[in-house]
C-alpha positions as CSV (number, residue, x, y, z in Angstrom):
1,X,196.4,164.1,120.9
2,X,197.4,165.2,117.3
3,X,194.1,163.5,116.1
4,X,190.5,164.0,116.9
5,X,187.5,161.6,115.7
6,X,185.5,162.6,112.9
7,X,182.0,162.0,113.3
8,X,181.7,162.7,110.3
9,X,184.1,160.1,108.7
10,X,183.4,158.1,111.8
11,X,187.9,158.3,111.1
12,X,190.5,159.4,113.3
13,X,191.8,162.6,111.3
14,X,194.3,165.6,112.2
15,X,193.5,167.6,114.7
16,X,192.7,171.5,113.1
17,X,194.9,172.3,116.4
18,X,198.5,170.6,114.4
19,X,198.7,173.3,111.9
20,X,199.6,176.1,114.5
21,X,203.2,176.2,114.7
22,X,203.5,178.9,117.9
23,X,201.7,179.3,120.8
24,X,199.7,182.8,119.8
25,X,198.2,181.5,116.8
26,X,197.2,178.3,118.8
27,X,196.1,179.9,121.8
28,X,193.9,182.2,119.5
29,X,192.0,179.6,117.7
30,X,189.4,178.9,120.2
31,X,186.4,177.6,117.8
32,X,188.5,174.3,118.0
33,X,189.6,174.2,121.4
34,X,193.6,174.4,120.7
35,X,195.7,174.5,123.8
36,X,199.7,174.8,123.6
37,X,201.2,171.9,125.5
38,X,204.9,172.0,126.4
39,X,206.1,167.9,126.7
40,X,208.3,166.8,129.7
41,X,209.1,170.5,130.8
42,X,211.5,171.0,127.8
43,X,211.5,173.7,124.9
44,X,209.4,171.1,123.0
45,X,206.1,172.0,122.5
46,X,202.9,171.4,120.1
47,X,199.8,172.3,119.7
48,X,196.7,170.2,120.8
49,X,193.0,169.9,120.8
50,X,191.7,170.1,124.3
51,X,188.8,169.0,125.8
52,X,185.6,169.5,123.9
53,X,183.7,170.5,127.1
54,X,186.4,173.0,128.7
55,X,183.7,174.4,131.3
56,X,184.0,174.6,134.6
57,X,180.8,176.1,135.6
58,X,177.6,174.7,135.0
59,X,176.2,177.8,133.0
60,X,178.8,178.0,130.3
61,X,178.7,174.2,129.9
62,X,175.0,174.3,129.4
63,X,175.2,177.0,126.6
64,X,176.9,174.5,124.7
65,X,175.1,172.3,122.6
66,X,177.9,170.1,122.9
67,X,177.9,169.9,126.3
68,X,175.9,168.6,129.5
69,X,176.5,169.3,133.3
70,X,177.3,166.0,134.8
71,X,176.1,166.9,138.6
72,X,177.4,164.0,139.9
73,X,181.5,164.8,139.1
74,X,180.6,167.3,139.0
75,X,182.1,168.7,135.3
76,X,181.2,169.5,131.9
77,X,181.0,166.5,129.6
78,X,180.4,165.7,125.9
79,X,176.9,165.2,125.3
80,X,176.5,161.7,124.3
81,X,174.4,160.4,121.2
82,X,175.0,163.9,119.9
83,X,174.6,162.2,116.0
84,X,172.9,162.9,113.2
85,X,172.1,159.8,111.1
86,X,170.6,156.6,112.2
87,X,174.5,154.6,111.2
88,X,176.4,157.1,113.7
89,X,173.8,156.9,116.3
90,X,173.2,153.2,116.0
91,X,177.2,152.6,116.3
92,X,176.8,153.2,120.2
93,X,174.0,150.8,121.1
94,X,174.7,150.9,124.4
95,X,174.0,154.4,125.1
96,X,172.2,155.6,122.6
97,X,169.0,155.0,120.3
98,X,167.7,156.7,117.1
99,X,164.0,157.3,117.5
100,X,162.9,157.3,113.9
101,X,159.5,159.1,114.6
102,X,161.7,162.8,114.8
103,X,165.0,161.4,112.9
104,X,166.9,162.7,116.4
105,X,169.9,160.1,118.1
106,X,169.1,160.4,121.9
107,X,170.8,158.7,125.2
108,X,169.0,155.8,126.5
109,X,167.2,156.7,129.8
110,X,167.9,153.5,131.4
111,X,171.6,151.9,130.6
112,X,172.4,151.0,134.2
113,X,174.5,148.2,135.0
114,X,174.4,148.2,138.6
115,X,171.3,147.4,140.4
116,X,171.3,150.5,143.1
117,X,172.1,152.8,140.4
118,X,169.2,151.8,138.5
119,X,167.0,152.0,141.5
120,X,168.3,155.4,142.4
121,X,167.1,156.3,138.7
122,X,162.9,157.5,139.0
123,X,162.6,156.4,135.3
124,X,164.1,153.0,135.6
125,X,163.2,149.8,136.7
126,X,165.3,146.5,137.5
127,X,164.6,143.3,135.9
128,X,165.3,141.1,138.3
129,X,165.1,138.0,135.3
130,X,167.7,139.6,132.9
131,X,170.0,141.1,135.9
132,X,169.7,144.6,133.4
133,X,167.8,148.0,133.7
């Protein structure tokens, strides 16, 4: 909670949220996401990143380039493979894939793991011989 992944770094580093000490200044800073979090019900409290897809509408989460609309939750999610060099992208092999032809990290249309989900997916097809999509 006090740390966020760097991308970046491809580290876990402090969280810009940690350096507000009261709830006004952390409330304010909504670039980062900050949200004041009191622990257990006490006078303890911190502040914290929260998520990176806060949305609860499918609009709002769609003007985010962050973000996708995940219909099937249905919430507002972090848009995976959302790298920017062929390392980052090629960390998460089994979602995503750099296509090298527009230098752009994408999701893999067919990572199914489960027969009828791949079957209930119009762009995928089951290998019966590998047991994958």
């Amino acid at each position: 909670p006090g740390c966020v992944w760097s991308a970046v770094g491809l580290a876990c580093v402090d969280s810009p949220c940690v350096a507000h000490c009261d709830e006004p200044k952390c409330t304010a800073d909504t670039v980062n996401h900050c949200q004041w979090k009191i622990v257990n019900g006490t006078t303890e409290a911190s502040c914290w990143v929260e998520t990176i897809c806060p949305y609860s509408d499918e609009v709002t989460c769609e003007k985010d380039p962050r973000c996708d609309w995940d219909a099937k939750k249905p919430e507002c999610v972090e848009r995976p493979c959302d790298w920017s060099t062929e390392t980052e992208c090629e960390a998460d092999p089994a979602v995503c894939e750099w296509v090298g032809a527009t230098q752009v990290c994408v999701e893999k249309p067919c990572k199914h793991t489960v027969k009828d989900d791949c079957d209930s997916d119009a762009l995928c097809e089951w290998d019966p011989c590998s047991d994958v999509a």
